[in-house]
N, C-alpha and C positions, 0 to 999 in steps of 0.2 A: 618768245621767238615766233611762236604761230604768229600775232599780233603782227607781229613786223613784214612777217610775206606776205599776209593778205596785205598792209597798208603799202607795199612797194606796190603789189600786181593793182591796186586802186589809184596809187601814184600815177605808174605807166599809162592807165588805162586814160585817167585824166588828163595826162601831156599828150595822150593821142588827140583822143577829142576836144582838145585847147587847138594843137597844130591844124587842126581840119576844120575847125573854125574860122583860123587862121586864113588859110588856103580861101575857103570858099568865100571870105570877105573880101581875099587878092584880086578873086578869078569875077566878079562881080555877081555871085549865086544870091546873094543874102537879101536884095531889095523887092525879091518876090514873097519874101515871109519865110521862116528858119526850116518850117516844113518841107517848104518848096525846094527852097535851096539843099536841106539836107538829098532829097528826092532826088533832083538833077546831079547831085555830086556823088551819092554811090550807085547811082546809073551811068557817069563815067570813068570810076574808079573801084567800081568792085569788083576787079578782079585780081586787086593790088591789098583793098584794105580788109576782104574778107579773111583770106588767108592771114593778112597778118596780124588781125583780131585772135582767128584761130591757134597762132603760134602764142599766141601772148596765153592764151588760155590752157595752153598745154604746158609752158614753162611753166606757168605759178602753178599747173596741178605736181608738174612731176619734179619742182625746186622740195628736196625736203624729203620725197617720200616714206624717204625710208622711219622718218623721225614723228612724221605729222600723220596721221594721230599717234598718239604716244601709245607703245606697247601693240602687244599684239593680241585681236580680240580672238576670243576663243572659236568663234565660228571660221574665222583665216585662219587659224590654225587647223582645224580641222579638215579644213579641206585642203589645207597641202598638205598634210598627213596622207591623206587620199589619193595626190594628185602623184605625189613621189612614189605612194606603193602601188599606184597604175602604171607609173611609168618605166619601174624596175622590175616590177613581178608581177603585172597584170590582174592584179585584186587589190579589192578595198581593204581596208584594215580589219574586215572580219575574213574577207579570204573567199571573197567570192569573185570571181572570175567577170571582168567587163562588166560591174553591172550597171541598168538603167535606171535602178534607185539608190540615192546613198544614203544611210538612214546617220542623223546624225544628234543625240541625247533625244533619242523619243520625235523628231521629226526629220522633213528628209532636206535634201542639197540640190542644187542644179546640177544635173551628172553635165551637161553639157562646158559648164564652166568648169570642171574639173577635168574633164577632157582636154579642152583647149589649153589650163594648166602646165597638164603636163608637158603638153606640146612644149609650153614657153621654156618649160626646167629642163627640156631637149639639148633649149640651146644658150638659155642664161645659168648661174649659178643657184641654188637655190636662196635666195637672199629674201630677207623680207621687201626689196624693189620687187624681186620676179614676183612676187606674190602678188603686189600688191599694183603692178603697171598693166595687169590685164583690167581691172576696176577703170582704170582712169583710161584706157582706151574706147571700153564699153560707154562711160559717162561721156566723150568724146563725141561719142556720133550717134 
């Protein structure tokens, strides 16, 4: 099933850039060399097809997430352990109060990403999505 959503979002991506080949053959961009043409053509259409690169790369990240990768690895879980007991009782799972380090099997965590966590579980359910939608917003931008 992974297999299959990466080859749909490689599908999509190649029917984009089939159609915009397309286009810039219609619009006569292509007889100055593909460079060129590509050049001239998201200089008058980038503000249509960035974004909608953009959308294409958020669907395929966030079709799935809950399933893709399979299972939940120990270190996501450990920090929404962390993020949940920040967020309801204001300590880490040993019980310290807001802290700036989280120490997690002998090394430590982003307090910052656990922060923002909880934020998320403020206002989504705790699911392994909310876990796992602040990643792919990060990898995003």
């Amino acid at each position: 099933m992974l297999y299959t959503s990466f080859a749909v979002t490689g599908l999509v991506i190649t029917v984009i850039f089939g159609c915009l080949a397309f286009v810039m053959k219609k619009k006569g961009y292509v007889p100055g060399g593909l460079s060129l043409a590509a050049g001239n053509f998201i200089e008058h259409y980038h503000l249509i097809f960035l974004p909608f690169l953009f959308a294409v790369f958020l669907f395929s990240r966030l079709l799935k997430l809950e399933a893709f990768p399979n299972g939940f690895h120990v270190d996501e879980l450990s920090m929404a352990v962390d993020a949940k007991s920040i967020l309801y009782h204001g300590t880490d799972r040993g019980g310290i109060r807001f802290p700036v380090y989280f120490r997690n099997y002998g090394g430590g965590q982003n307090a910052l990403y656990i922060y923002i966590q909880a934020l998320i579980l403020k206002f989504l359910k705790p699911t392994i999505f909310a876990f796992r939608v602040q990643a792919v917003f990060w990898g995003a931008v």
